[in-house]
C-alpha positions in Angstrom: 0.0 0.0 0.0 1.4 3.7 -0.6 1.1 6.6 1.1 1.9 10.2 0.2 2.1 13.3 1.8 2.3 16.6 1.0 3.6 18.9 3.4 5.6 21.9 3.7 7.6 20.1 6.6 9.0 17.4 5.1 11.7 16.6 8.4 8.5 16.1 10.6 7.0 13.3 8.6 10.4 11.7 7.7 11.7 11.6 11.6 8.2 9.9 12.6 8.3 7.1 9.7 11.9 6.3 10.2 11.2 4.3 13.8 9.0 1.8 15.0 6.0 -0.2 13.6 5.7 2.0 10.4 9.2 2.4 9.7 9.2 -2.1 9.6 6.3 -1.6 7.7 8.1 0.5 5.5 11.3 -2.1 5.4 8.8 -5.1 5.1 7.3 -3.4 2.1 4.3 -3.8 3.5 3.6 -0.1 2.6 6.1 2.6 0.8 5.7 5.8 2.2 6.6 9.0 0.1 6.8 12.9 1.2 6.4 15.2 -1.7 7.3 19.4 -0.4 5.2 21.1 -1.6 7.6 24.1 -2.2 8.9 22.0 -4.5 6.2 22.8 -6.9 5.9 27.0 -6.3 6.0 29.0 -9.6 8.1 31.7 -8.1 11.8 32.5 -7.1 11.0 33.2 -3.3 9.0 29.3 -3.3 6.1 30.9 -1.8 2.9 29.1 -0.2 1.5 30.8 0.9 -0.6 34.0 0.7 -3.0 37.4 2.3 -6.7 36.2 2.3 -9.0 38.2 -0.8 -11.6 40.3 1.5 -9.0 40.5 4.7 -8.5 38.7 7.5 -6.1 37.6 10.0 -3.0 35.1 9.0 -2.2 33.6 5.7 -3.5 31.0 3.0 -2.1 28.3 1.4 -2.3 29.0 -2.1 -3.5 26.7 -4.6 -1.2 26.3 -7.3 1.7 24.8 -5.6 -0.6 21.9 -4.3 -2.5 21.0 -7.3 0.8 20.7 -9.0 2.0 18.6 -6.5 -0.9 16.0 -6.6 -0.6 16.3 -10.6 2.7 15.2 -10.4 1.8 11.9 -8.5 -1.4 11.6 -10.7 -3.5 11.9 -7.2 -5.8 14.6 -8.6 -9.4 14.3 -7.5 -10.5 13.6 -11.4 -7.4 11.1 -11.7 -8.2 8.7 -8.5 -10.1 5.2 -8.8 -12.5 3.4 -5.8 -8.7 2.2 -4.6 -7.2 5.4 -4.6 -8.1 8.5 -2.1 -6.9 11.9 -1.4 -8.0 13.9 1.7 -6.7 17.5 2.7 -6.4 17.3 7.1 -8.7 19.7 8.4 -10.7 20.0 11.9 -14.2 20.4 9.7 -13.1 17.2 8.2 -15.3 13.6 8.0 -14.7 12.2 11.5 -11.6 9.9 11.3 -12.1 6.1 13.4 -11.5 2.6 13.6 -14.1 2.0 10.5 -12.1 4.2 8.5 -8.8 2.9 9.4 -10.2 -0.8 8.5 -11.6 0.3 4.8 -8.3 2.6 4.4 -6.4 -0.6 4.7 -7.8 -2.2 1.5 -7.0 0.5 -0.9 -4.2 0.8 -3.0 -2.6 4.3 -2.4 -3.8 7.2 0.2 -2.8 10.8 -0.9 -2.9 13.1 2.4 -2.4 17.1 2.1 -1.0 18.8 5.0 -2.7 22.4 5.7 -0.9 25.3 7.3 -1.0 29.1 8.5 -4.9 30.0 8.9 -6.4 27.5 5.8 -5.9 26.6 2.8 -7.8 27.7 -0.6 -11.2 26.2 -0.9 -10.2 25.0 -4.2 -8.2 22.9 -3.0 -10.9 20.8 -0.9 -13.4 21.8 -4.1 -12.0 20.6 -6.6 -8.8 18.5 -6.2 -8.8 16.2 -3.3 -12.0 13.6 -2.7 -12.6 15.2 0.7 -12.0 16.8 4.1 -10.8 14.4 6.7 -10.3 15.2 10.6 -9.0 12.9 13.5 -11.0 15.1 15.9 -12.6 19.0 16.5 -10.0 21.0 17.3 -7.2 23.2 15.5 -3.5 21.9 15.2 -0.7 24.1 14.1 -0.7 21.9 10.6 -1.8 18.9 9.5 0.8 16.7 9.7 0.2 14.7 13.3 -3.3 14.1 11.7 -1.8 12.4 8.6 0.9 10.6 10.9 -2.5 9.1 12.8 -4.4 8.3 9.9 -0.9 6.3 8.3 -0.4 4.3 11.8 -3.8 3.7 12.1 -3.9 2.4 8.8 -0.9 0.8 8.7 -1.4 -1.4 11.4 -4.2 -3.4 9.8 -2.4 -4.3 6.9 -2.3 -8.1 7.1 1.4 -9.1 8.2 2.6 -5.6 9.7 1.9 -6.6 13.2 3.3 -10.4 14.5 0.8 -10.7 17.1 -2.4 -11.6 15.8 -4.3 -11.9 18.7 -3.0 -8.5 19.9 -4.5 -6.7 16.4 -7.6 -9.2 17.4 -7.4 -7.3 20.9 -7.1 -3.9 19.9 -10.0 -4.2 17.0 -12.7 -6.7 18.7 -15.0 -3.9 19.5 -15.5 -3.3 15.6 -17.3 -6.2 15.3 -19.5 -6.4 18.8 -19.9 -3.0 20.2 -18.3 0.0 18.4 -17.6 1.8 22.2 -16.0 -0.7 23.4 -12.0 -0.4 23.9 -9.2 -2.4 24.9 -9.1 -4.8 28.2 -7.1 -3.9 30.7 -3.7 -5.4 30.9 -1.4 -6.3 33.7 2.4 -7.6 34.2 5.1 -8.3 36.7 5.5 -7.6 39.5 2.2 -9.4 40.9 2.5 -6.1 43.7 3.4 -2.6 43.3 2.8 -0.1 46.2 0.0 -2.2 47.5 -1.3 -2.5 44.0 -1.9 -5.5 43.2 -2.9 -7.5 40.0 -6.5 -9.0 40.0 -6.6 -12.3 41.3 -8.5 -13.4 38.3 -5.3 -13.2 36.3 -3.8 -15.3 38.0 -6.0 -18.5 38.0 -5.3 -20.2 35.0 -9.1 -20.4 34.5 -9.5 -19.3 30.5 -13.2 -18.7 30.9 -13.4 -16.7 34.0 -10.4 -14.5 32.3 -11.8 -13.7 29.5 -15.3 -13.4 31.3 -13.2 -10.8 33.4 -11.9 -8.7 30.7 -14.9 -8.3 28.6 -16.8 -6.8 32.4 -13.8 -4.7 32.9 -13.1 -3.5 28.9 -12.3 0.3 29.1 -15.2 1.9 27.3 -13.8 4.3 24.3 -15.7 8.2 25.0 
């Protein structure tokens, strides 16, 4: 599966994809992951993005030339993509991100993110050349590019073979199929006591049943 992401921070994405699960992902070739600047793709001398809003306003706009140019040049155009392909600008107004998401993201082919910054981006941009708006929650980040890292573990992590553990994907996903609030269980380790804490006596039976009787009680509910 590929991922690209345009960005005006190239260093942020590329530090975050270089460790852990998504950078043995990326090793495994279970996904390939590319970062497209998109000063790259400014028509000017001084590579500018960005630009004063028409009617006034506060802050600045992302202008839309340099980003339709770089989605053109990695065919990801809202008139170019296929059912297997999608392209979504971050934003906070954005279709809600979750777990549903996350499992029908991980059957496409290629995902095409667009990393806002300054006060917005031009509404052509989310008009006419991505699919649509996508959010991982209501609120305003400084860009868009810890919503796009999100949306690429999420992802990730459900494409058959990136994680060994079965049964821990099984775990982390169960609710899907039972009842969509319903989290993770609660998990416990050595030592049996810390600080008078001790682990649930359950745990420690051996009885299968009761256990997992135990944990589905006591499964953290998601808000």
């Amino acid at each position: 599966m590929k991922f690209n992401i345009l960005t005006i921070f190239p260093n942020i994405i590329d530090s975050y994809i270089s460790e852990s699960i998504i950078a043995r992902a990326r090793k495994s070739s279970y996904i390939d992951v590319e970062i497209i600047n998109i000063r790259d793709f400014t028509q000017d001398k001084h590579n500018k993005v960005d630009d004063a809003p028409y009617g006034g306003g506060a802050g600045m706009v992302m202008k839309p030339e340099p980003i339709y140019f770089a989605l053109d040049s990695i065919t990801a155009l809202k008139d170019d993509t296929d059912k297997e392909k999608r392209s979504f600008l971050l934003s906070p107004e954005g279709k809600k991100f979750n777990q549903d998401q996350a499992q029908h993201f991980s059957k496409l082919d290629e995902i095409t993110m667009v990393c806002g910054r300054y006060q917005g981006v031009d509404q052509r941009v989310s008009d006419y050349m991505v699919d649509q708006k996508l959010s991982v929650g209501p609120y305003v980040l400084s860009g868009g590019e810890l919503p796009a890292l999100t949306v690429l573990e999420a992802t990730t992590r459900l494409i058959p073979g990136v994680l060994g553990d079965i049964d821990s994907l099984k775990n982390e996903t169960e609710f899907k199929q039972t009842n969509k609030k319903r989290g993770s269980i609660p998990q416990y380790t050595r030592p049996r006591e810390f600080k008078g804490w001790d682990v649930p006596d359950v745990l420690l039976s051996g009885n299968h049943k009761k256990i997992r009787r135990w944990r589905e009680e006591n499964r953290n509910d998601y808000s």
